[in-house]
N, C-alpha and C positions, 0 to 999 in steps of 0.2 A: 504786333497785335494792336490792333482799333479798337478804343474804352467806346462801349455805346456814352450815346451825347446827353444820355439822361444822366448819366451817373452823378453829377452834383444834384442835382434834385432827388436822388434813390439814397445817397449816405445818411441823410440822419434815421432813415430807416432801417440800412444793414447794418449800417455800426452797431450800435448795440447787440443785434443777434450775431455779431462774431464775437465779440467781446465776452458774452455770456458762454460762447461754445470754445470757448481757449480752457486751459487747464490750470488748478490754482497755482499760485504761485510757492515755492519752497519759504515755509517760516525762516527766520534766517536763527540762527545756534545761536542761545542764550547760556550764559556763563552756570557751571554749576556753583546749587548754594552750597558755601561751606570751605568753596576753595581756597578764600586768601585765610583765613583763618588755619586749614591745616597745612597751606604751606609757608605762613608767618608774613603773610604778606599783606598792606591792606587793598582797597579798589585803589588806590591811586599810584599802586606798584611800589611804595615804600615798604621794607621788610620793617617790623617788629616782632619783640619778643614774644616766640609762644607761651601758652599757657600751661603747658609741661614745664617751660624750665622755671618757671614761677613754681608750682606747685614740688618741683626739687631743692627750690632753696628751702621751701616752709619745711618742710620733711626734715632736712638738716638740721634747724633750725631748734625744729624742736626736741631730736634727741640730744642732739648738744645743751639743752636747758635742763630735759631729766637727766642726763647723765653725771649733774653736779653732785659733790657730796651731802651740801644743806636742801637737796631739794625735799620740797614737805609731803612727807605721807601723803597721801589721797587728793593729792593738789589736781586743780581742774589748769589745764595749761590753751591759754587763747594765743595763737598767733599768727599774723597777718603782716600779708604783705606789702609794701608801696609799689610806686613804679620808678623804673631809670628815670633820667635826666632827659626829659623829651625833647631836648636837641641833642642828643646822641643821632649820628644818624650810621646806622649798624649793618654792618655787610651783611647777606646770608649764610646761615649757618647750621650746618647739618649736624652736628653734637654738641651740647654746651655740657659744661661739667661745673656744677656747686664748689664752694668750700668754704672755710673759715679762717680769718685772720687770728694769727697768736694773739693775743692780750685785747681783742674786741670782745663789748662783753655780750653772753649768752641768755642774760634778762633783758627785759624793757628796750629800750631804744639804742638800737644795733645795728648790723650789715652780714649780707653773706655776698660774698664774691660768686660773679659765673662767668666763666674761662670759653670764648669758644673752642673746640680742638676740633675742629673738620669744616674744613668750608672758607674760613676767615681768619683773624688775628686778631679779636678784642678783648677786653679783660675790663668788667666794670661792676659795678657796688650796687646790691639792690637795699633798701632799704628794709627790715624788720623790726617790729613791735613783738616783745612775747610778754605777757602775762601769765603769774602764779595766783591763783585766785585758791588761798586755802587757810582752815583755823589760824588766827594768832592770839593774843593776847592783847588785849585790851582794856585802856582806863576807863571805868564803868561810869566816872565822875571826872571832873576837874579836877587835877593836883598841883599843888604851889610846888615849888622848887624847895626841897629839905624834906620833904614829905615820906615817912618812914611807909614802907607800902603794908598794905594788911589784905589778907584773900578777898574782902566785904568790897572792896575797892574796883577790885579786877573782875573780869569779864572777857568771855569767844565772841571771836567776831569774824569771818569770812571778809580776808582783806588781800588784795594784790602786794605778795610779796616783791615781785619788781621792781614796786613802786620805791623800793629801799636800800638795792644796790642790784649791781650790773652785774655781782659773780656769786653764785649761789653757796661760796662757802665765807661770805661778808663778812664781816664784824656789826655792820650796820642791821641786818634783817631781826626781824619782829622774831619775841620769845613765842614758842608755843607750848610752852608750860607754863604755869603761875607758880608749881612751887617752889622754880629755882628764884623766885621773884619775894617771896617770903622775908620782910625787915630790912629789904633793900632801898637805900635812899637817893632819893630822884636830884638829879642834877640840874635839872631846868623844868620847866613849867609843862604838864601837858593836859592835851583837850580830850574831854569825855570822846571815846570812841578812837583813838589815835593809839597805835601798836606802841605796845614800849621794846625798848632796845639797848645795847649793849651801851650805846652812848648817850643815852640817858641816866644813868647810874652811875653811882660814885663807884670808883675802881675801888676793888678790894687786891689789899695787898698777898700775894699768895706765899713769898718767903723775902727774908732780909738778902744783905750780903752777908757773906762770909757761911750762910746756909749748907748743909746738904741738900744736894736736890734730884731728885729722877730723873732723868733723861730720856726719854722715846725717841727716835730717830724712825718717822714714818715712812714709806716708800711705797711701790706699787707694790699691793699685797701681803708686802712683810712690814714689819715692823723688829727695830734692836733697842736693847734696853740698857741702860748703865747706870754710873752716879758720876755725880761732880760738884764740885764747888761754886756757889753763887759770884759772878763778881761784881754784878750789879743789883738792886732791888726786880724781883717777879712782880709787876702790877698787873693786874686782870685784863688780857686787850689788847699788850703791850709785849714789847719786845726784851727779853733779856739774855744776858752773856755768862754761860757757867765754862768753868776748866772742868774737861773730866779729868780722870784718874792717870793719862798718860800726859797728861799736859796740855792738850789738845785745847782752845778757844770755840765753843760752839756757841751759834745764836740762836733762837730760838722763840717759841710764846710761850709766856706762863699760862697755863691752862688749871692747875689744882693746886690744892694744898702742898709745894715743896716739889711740883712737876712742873719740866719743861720739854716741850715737842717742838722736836726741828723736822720738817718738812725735807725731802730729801729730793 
């Protein structure tokens, strides 16, 4: 086939009208939004952690905090999570499962464990914060150290229990009555506004040795009852050692007048 001899002088005139009568070209497939995100992945193809299993550790998290026995009536409970250790670098993983360590505690500055089980093998510690934000008692004024307390003194105040131990059955957390507080003398100095607490107060002696004393043995549910003989001083707080009636050595707290509860 012969091009006629004009055709470099006709192209910049036809080019463009073929160009215009071609068809457009296919958009090319753009990523859907939202992908790496539901499948824990980021744009740069590294997996992290979804925000389900974040949202399973908080959930645990926080019935393990009400489920203690001192936790306070009507308490408002905040708690929030951190992030892993961002040089973790974490296989994919199609179920992770929460939990908790024995003896890590269930207030304030803690961990829950999340286990891959489908996909991977890794096992690692998220960081949580929980917060009790509920009535305590409070010094209404400044108190010296010896200071016999008087109701005029005391004062509610909305304060982070947390903030005063890690196990909600403490020795350490804030009173929230004033009138077991009634003539009780302060063992160290505190500031207007600051929860008082078991270790601020002078320990009261609850029975000598040689005592009769009660004995409660608590358990899930039940509780059993006896007597026994004191071998040590019951101080308030404190740990003491009675014989019951068959011989037996139990430890226990002094908790009242001539009673003592062993934890079972």
């Amino acid at each position: 086939m012969r091009l006629p001899k004009r055709l470099p002088t006709l192209l910049p005139i036809v080019l463009p009208i073929l160009l215009l009568s071609l068809p457009p070209a296919p958009a090319l497939a753009q990523p859907a939004a939202g992908t790496a995100a539901a499948s824990g992945a980021e744009p740069n193809g590294r997996w992290v952690l979804p925000a389900s299993a974040i949202a399973q550790a908080t959930a645990l998290a926080e019935e393990a905090a009400r489920a203690g026995p001192g936790y306070p009536p009507g308490a408002r409970l905040v708690v929030s999570a951190g992030l892993p250790d961002p040089r973790l670098q974490l296989a994919a993983c199609a179920a992770i499962t929460p939990y908790l360590s024995a003896g890590v505690p269930v207030w304030g500055k803690g961990r829950v464990g999340l286990r891959c089980t489908q996909g991977a093998n890794w096992n690692i510690q998220l960081p949580i914060t929980v917060q009790v934000w509920a009535n305590a008692v409070v010094a209404a004024v400044a108190l010296p150290a010896g200071a016999v307390l008087e109701p005029s003194q005391l004062t509610q105040a909305v304060v982070d229990w947390a903030a005063f131990g890690g196990m909600p059955n403490g020795p350490s957390l804030p009173f929230s009555q004033g009138e077991s507080l009634q003539s009780r003398v302060l063992t160290r100095p505190v500031q207007a506004g600051q929860p008082l607490r078991l270790p601020d107060l002078r320990s009261r002696q609850w029975f000598a040795t040689g005592d009769t004393v009660q004995i409660t043995a608590v358990g899930g549910g039940f509780s059993i009852s006896t007597e026994g003989q004191a071998m040590t001083p019951g101080l308030e707080g404190q740990t003491a050692r009675v014989r019951t009636e068959n011989g037996r050595v139990v430890t226990g707290q002094a908790v009242g007048q001539r009673r003592l509860e062993v934890k079972l």
